[in-house]
C-alpha positions as CSV (number, residue, x, y, z in Angstrom):
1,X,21.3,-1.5,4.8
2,X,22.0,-5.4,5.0
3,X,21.4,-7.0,1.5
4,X,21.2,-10.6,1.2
5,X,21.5,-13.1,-1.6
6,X,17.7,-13.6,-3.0
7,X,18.6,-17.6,-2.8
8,X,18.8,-17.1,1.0
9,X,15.9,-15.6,1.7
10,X,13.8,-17.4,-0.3
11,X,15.3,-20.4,1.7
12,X,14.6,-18.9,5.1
13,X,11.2,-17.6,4.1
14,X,10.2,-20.8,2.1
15,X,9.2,-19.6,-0.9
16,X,11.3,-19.5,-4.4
17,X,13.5,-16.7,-6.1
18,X,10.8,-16.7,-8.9
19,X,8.3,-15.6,-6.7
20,X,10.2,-13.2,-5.2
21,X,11.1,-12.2,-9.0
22,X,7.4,-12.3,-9.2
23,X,6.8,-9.7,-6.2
24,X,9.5,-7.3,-8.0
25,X,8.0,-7.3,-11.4
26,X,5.0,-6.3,-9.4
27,X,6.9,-3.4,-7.9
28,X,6.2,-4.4,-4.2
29,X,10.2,-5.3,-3.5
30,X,13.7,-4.4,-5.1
31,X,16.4,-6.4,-5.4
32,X,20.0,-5.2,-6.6
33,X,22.1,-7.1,-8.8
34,X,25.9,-7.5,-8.8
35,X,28.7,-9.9,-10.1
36,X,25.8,-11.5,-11.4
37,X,23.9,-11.9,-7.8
38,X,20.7,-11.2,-7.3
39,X,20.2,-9.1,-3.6
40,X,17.5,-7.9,-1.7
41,X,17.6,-5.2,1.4
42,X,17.0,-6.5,4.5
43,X,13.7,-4.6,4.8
44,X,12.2,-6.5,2.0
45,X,12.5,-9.6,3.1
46,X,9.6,-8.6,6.2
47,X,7.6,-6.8,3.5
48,X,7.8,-10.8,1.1
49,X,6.7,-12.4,4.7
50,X,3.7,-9.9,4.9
51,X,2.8,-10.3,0.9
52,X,3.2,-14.4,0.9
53,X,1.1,-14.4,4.3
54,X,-1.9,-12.0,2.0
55,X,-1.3,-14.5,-0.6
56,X,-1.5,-17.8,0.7
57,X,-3.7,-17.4,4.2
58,X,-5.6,-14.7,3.0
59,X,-5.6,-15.2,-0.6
60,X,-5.7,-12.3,-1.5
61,X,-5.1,-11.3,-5.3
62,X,-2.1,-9.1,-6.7
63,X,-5.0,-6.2,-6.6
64,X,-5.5,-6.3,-3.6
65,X,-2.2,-7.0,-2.2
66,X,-1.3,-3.6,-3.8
67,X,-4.1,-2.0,-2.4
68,X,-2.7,-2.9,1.2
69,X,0.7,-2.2,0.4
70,X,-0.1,1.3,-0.7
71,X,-2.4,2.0,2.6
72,X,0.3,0.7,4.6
73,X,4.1,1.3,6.0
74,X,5.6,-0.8,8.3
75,X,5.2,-2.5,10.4
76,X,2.7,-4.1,8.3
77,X,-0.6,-5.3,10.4
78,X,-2.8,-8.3,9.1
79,X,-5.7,-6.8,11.4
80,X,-5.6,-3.7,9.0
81,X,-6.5,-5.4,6.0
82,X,-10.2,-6.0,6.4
83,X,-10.5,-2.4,6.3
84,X,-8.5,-1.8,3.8
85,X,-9.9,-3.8,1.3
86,X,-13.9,-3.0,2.8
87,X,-15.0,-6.6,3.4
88,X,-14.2,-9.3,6.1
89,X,-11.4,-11.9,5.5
90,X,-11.4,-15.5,6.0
């Protein structure tokens, strides 16, 4: 498995290493430390795409982005969610 340096990604996936911090503490990545370096699979930079798009387009809150995460595997599907969650989505 590819690991990356969390500064990286959060570059190419325009977001910040807090919030990807953020989406650890919440248990929805894992990122792997070493010589001091913060690292995250390869994998788990698709699953931060998916949970930024639920946050920011969809608004979702971290509730509910748990509640997809658990019903789902990847590849994650947007067109799943309104199910999911029982109501339609913006």
């Amino acid at each position: 498995m590819a690991y990356q340096s969390i500064a990286n990604i959060a570059r190419r996936i325009e977001t910040t290493e807090a919030e990807l911090m953020r989406m650890e503490g919440q248990g929805w990545i894992s990122t792997v430390e070493k010589d001091g370096m913060i690292f995250l699979p390869g994998k788990h930079e698709y699953k931060a795409r998916f949970i930024l798009r639920l946050r920011h387009q969809w608004r979702l809150s971290d509730a509910d982005i748990t509640l997809v995460l658990d019903a789902q595997a990847p590849p994650y599907s947007l067109k799943d969610v309104p199910a999911i969650l029982g109501r339609e989505m913006p």
